[in-house]
C-alpha positions as CSV (number, residue, x, y, z in Angstrom):
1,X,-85.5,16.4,6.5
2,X,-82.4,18.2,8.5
3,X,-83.9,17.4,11.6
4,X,-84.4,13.5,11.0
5,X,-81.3,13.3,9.5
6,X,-79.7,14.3,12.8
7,X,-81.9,12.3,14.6
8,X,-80.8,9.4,12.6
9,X,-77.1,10.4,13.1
10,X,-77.7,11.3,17.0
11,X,-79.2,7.4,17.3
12,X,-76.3,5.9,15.3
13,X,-73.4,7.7,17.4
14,X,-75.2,6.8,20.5
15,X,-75.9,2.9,19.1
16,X,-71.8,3.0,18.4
17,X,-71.0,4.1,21.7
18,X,-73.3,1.4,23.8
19,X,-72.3,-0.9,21.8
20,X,-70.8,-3.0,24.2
21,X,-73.6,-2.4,26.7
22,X,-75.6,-4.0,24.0
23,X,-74.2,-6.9,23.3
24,X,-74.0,-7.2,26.9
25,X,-77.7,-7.0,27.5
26,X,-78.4,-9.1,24.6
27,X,-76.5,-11.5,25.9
28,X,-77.9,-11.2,29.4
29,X,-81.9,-11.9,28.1
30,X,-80.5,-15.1,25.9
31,X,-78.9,-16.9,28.5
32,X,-81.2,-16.1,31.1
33,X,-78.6,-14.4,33.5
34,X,-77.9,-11.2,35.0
35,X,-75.4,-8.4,33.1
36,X,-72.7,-8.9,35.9
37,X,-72.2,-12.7,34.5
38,X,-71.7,-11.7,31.0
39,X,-69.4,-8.3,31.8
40,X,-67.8,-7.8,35.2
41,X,-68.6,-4.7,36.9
42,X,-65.8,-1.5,36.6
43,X,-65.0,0.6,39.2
44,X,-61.9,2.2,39.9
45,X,-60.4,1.6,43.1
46,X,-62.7,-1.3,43.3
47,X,-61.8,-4.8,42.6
48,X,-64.9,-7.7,41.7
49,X,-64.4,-11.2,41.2
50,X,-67.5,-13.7,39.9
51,X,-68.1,-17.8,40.9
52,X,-69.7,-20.2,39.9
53,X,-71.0,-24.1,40.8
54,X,-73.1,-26.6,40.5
55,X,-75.0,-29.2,42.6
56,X,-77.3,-31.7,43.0
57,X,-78.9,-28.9,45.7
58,X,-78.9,-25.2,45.2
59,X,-77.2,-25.1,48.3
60,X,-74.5,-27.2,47.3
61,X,-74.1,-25.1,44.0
62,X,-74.4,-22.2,46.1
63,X,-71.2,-23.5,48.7
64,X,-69.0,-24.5,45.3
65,X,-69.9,-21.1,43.5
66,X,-68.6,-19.3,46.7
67,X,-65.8,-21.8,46.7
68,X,-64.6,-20.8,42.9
69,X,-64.9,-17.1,44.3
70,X,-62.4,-17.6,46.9
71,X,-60.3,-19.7,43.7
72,X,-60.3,-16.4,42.1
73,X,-59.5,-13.9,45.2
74,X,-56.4,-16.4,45.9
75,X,-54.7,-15.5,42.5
76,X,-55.3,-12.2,42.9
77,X,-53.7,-11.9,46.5
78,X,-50.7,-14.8,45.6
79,X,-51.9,-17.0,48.5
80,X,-54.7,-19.6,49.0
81,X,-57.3,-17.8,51.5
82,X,-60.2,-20.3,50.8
83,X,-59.9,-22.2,53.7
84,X,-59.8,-19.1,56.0
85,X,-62.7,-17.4,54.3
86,X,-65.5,-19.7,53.3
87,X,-67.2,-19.9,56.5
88,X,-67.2,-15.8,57.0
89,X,-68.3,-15.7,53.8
90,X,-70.8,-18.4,53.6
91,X,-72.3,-17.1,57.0
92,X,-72.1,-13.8,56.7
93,X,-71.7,-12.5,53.1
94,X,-68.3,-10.6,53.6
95,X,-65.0,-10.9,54.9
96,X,-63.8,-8.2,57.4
97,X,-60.1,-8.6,56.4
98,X,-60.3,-8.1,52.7
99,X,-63.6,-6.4,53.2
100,X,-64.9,-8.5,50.4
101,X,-69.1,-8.5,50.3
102,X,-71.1,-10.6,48.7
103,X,-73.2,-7.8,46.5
104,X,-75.7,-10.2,44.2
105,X,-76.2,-14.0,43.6
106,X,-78.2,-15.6,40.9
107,X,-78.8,-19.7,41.5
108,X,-81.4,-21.6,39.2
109,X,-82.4,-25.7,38.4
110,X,-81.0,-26.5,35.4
111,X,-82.4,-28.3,32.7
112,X,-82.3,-31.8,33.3
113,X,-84.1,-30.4,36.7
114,X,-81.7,-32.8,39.0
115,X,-79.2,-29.8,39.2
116,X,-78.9,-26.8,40.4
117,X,-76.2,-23.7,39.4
118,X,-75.2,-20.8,40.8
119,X,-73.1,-17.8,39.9
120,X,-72.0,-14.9,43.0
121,X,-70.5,-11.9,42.5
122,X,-68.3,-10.2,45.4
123,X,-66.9,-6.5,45.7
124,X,-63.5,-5.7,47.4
125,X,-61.3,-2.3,47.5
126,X,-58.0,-2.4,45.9
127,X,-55.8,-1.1,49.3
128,X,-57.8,-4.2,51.1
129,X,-57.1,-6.4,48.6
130,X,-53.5,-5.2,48.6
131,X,-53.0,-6.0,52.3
132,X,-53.9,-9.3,52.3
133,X,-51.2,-9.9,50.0
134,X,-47.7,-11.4,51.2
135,X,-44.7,-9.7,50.4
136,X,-43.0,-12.2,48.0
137,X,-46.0,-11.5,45.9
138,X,-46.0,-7.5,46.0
139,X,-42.7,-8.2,45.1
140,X,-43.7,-10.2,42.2
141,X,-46.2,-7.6,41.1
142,X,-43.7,-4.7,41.8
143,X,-41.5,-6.4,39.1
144,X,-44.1,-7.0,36.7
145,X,-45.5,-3.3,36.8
146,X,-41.7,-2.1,36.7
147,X,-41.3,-4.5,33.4
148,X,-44.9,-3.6,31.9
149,X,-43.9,0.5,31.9
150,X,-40.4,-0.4,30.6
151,X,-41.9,-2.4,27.8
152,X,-44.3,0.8,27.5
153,X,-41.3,3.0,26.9
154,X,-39.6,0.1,24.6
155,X,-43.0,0.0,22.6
156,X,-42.6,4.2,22.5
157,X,-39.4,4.6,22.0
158,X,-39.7,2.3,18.5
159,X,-42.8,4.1,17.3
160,X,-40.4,7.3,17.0
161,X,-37.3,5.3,15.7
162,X,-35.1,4.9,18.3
163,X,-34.5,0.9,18.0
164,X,-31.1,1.6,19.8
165,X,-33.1,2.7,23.3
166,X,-36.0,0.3,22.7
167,X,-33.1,-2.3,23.2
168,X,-31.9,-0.8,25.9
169,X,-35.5,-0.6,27.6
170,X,-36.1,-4.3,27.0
171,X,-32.2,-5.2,28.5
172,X,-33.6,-3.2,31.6
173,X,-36.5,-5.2,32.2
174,X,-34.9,-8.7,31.7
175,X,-32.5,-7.2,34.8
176,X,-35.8,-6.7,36.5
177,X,-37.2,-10.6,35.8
178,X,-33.9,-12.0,36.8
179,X,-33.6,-10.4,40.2
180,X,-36.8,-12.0,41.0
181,X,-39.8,-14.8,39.9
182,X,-42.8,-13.5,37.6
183,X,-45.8,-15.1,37.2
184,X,-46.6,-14.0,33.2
185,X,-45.0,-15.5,30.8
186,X,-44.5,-12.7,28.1
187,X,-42.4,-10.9,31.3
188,X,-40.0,-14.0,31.6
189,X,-36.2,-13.2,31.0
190,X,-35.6,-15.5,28.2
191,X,-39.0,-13.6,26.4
192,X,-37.9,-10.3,27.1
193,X,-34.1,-10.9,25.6
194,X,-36.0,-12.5,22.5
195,X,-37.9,-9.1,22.3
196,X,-34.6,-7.3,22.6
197,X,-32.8,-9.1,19.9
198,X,-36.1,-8.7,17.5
199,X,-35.1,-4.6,17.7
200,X,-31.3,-5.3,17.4
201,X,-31.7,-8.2,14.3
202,X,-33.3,-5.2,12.5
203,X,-30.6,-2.3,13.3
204,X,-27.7,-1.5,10.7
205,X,-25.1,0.4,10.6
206,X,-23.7,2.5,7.5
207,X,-20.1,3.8,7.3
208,X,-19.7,6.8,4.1
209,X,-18.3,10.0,3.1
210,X,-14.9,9.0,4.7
211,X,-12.3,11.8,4.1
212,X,-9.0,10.3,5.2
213,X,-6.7,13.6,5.1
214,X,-9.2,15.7,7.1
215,X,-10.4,12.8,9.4
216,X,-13.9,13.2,8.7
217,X,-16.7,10.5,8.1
218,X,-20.4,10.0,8.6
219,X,-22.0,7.4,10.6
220,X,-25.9,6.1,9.8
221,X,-28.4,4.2,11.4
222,X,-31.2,2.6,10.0
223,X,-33.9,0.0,10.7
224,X,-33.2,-2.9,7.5
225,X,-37.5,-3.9,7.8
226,X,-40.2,-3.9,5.3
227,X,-40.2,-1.8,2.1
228,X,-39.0,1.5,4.1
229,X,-35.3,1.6,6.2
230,X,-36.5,4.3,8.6
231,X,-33.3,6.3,10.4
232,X,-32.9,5.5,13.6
233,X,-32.7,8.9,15.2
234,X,-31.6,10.0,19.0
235,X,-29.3,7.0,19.3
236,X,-26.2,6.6,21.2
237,X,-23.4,5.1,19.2
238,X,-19.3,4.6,20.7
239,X,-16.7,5.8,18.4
240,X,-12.9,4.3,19.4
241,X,-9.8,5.7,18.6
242,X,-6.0,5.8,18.8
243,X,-4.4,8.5,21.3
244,X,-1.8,10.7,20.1
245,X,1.7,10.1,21.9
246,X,0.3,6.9,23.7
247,X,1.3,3.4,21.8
248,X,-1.4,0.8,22.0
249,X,-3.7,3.8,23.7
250,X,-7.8,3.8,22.6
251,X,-10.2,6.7,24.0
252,X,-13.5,6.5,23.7
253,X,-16.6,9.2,23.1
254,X,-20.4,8.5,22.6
255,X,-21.9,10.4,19.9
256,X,-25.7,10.3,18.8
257,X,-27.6,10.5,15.9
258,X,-29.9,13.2,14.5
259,X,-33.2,12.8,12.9
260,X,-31.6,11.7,10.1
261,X,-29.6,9.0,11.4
262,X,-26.5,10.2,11.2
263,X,-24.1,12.3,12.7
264,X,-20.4,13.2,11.3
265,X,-17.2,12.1,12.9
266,X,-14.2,14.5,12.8
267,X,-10.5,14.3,14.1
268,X,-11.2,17.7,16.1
269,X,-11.0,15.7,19.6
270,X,-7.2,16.7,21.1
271,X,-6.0,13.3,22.4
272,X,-6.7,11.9,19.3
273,X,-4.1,10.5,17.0
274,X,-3.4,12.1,13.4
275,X,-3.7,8.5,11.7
276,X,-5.1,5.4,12.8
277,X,-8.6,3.7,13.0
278,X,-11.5,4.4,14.4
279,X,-14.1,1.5,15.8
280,X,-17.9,2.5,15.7
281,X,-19.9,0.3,17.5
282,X,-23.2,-0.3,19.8
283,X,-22.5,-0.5,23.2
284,X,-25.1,-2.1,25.8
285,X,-22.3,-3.4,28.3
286,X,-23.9,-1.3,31.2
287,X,-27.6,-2.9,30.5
288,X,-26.2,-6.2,30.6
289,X,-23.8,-5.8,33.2
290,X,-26.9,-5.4,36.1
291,X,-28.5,-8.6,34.2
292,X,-25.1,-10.7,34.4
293,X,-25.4,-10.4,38.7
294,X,-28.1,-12.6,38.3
295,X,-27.9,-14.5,34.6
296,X,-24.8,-16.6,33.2
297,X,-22.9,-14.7,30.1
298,X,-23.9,-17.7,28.0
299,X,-27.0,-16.5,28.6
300,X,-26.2,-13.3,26.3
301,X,-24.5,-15.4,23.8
302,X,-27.1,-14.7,20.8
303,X,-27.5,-11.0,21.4
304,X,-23.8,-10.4,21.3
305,X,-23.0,-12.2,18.4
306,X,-26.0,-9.9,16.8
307,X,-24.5,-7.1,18.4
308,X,-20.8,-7.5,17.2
309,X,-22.2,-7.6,14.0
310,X,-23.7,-4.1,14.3
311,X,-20.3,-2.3,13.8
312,X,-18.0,0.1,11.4
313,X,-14.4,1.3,10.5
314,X,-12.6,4.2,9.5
315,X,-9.4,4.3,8.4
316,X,-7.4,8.2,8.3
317,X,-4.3,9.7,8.0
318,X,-4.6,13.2,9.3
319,X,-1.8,15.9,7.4
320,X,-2.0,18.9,9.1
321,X,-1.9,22.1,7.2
322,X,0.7,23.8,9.2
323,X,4.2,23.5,6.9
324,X,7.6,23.0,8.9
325,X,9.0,27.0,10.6
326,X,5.4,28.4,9.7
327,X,4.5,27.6,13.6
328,X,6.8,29.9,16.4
329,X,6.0,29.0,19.9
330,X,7.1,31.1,22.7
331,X,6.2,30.1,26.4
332,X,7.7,31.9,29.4
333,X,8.1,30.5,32.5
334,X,7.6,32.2,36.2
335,X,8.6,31.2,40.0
336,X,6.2,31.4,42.5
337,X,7.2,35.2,43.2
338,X,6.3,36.5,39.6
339,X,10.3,36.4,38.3
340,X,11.4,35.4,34.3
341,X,13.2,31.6,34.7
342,X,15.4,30.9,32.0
343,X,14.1,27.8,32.0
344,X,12.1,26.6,28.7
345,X,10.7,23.2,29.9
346,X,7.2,23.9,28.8
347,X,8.2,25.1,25.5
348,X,10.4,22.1,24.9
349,X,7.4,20.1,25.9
350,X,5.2,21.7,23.1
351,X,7.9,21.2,20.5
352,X,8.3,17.6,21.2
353,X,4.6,16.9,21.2
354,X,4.1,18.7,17.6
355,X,7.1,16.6,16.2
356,X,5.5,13.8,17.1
357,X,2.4,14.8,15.2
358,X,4.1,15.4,12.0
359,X,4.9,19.6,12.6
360,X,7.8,21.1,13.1
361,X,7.6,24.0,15.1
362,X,10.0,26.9,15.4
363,X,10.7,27.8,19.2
364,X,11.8,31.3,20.6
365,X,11.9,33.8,23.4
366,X,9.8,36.4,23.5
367,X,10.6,38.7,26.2
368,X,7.2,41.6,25.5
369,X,4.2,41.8,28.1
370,X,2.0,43.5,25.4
371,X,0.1,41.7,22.6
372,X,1.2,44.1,20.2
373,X,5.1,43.8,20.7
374,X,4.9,40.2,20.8
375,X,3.2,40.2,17.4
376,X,5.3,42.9,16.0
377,X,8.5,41.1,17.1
378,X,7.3,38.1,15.8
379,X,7.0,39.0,11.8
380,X,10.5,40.8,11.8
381,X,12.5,37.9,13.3
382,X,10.1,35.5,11.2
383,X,9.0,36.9,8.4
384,X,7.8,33.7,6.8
385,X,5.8,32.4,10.2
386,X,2.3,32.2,10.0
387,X,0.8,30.8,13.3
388,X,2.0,31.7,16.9
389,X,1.3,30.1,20.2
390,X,2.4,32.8,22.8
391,X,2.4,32.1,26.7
392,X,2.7,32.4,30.4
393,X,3.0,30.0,32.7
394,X,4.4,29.8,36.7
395,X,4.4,28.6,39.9
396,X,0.7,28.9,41.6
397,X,1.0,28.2,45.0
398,X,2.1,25.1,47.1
399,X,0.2,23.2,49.6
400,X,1.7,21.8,52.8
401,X,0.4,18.5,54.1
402,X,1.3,16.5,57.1
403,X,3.5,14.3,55.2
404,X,5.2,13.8,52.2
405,X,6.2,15.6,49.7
406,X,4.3,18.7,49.1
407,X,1.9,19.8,46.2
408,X,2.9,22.0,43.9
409,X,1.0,23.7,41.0
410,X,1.2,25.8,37.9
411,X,-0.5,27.8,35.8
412,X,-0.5,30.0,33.0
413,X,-2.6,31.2,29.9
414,X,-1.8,30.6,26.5
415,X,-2.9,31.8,23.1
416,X,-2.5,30.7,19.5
417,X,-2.3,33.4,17.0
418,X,-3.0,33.6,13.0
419,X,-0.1,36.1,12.6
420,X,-1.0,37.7,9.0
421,X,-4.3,40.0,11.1
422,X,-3.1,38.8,14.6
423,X,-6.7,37.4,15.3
424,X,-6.5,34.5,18.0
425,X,-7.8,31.0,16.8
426,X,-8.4,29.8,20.1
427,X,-7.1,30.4,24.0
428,X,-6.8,28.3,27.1
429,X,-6.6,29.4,30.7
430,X,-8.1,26.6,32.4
431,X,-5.3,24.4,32.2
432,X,-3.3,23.6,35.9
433,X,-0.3,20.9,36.5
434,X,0.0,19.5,39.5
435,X,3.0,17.7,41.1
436,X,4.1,16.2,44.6
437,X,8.0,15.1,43.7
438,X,10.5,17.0,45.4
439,X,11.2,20.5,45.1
440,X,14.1,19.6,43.2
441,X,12.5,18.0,40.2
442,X,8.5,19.8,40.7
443,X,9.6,22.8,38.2
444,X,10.8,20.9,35.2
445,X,7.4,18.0,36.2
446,X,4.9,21.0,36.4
447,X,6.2,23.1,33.5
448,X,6.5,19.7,31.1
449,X,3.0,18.9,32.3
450,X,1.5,22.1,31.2
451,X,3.3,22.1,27.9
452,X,1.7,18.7,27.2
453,X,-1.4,19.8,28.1
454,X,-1.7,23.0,25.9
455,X,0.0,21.1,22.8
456,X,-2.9,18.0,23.4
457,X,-5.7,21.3,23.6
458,X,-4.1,23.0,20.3
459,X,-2.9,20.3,18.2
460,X,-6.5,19.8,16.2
461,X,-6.4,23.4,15.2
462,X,-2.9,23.2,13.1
């Protein structure tokens, strides 16, 4: 019983798996013709193509079958060769060029017995094929492949919910169809911005949790289809905002989301404003930008008013948590041979900044090497102070060019201090101002500079 039972099961997986071949044979005994006429041969590397005629003589069918043959080898290569091959290939069976052979032929009288048809099947390799064909048209098929694997990745890129980069994917290839023709339709740049704009009609964009005071908000994506609103996860999405010090000033960062769709936005960025709004939006402007060398911007029109669409706002107002005299800054300045100044432009700098930004500093000179003494000299003269940014900062070195003024740098090292266990809440030493004014005015230019610079680096932290 075991044994037929896996007989039975052995016939039906191999009945499943011919089942093609089958149908194909079936087929075949019907209509009276061979396999090859009912399924074209497969081989890889190998390319076949099948004719067919009629005539009054089986000759005559045979001459038109070839004919339709030589139809079908002209689409493939993007140029009409039937001319130039018929009588090679009539005569002879092949074509040394394309090395395209005649392999089988079937020709019979047809019913009515005052006709005659005739089908012929030729082989040809791919590279042979491939060098009979003109350059415009491996250009053309160049573009299509290029636009088939990027409508591949689109297709992929979908399946694991990332509408924003299947957009991006289909914006690609209509860069690719514009810079050239196509021959399939589907591939067209009108077909392929349509596709786009299917993915982008569907994307929307969630703005929630806002926490004006600490700056903080989160930022979804999902995809508004069906019963289900799947995140859209691993997508890029351009957050704008207001720069602190500059009127009228916007930065702008890329942020992306995670596999939830989301990711949180926080006033932790150091040119950024402490109030103001922020702008979240889609931004495909470099996709479209390679399109628009060979499209019109009307062209676009749909797909940015969809786009615009896609967007979200965040209104904060930033109060840092540093009260006025609980911050002492202290920043020493050097010349280029390792001597004290007496100037304090750097320090001055710092203050200013931090006004600006709502804190009001308390500014000193501390006159200790050691990390200790500055501490301890800290508390005593302000006992109240809570937060210390302590630094160095001089003269580097100067470079001489052929003319002009010279260069001049500085740099230093500065540290910002929680003064209750003297633990350091952050550090920089990367920071370097560079001038090329006169030697009058480069101090005061470089030591300003650097003050900006470490106030813009530690102002997120207060």
């Amino acid at each position: 019983m075991r044994r037929a039972l896996f007989i039975l099961l052995l016939l039906s997986s191999l009945l499943l798996s011919s089942c093609q071949s089958i149908v194909t044979f079936v087929r075949s005994r019907y209509e009276g013709v061979p396999k090859w006429v009912i399924t074209k041969p497969q081989e890889e590397g190998m390319l076949y193509f099948i004719g067919y005629g009629s005539g009054s003589m089986e000759s005559q069918a045979r001459g038109a079958a070839v004919n339709d043959l030589l139809d079908s080898v002209s689409v493939e290569v993007g140029q009409d060769i039937t001319g130039r091959y018929y009588r090679e290939l009539m005569s002879l069976g092949s074509v040394a060029e394309a090395e395209l052979v005649l392999v089988d032929e079937f020709a019979r009288q047809m019913e009515d017995q005052n006709a005659y048809e005739c089908y012929v099947l030729a082989s040809a390799s791919g590279k042979a094929i491939d060098s009979v064909r003109g350059q415009e048209y491996r250009d053309i098929l160049a573009r299509e492949d290029r636009i088939g694997k990027l409508l591949e990745m689109a297709t992929e890129s979908y399946r694991e919910n990332n509408d924003v980069e299947a957009v991006i994917h289909c914006l690609e290839a209509v860069e690719v169809s514009a810079s050239g023709p196509v021959k399939r339709e589907e591939y067209q740049s009108r077909a392929l911005l349509d596709r786009a704009i299917g993915y982008l009609s569907n994307i929307r964009m969630k703005v929630y949790g806002a926490n004006p005071e600490k700056g903080s908000v989160k930022v979804k994506l999902i995809r508004h289809k069906g019963l289900f609103h799947p995140n859209i996860v691993n997508a890029e999405v351009m957050a704008q905002f207001p720069l602190s010090g500059y009127a009228d000033k916007t930065f702008i960062l890329p942020f992306k989301t995670g596999r939830k769709g989301n990711f949180t936005f926080q006033k932790y960025y150091s040119p950024m404003a402490n109030e103001g709004t922020v702008h979240f939006y889609l931004d495909f402007s470099e996709q479209i930008a390679g399109a628009l060398k060979y499209l019109d911007e009307a062209f676009f029109e749909e797909f940015y008013r969809i786009a615009s669409s896609i967007t979200g706002e965040f209104t904060y107002s930033k109060s840092s948590f540093v009260k006025d005299g609980e911050l002492v800054i202290s920043l020493i300045e050097y010349d280029a041979r390792g001597n004290r100044l007496d100037t304090s432009y750097a320090q001055e700098a710092v203050e200013a900044y931090f006004i600006n930004e709502g804190i009001a500093p308390v500014c000193t000179r501390v006159d200790y090497d050691s990390e200790e003494e500055v501490l301890s000299q800290v508390r005593v003269n302000f006992p109240d102070a809570k937060y210390l940014i302590w630094g160095r900062v001089g003269l580097y070195d100067v470079y001489r060019p052929p003319t002009g003024n010279n260069i001049r740098t500085a740099e230093g090292r500065a540290f910002f201090y929680r003064l209750g266990d003297g633990s350091i809440i952050t550090s920089d030493d990367h920071i370097r101002s560079v001038t090329w004014v006169d030697e009058k005015s480069a101090n005061e230019e470089l030591f300003r500079s650097y003050g900006e610079d470490i106030a813009a680096a530690f102002t997120n932290y207060l």
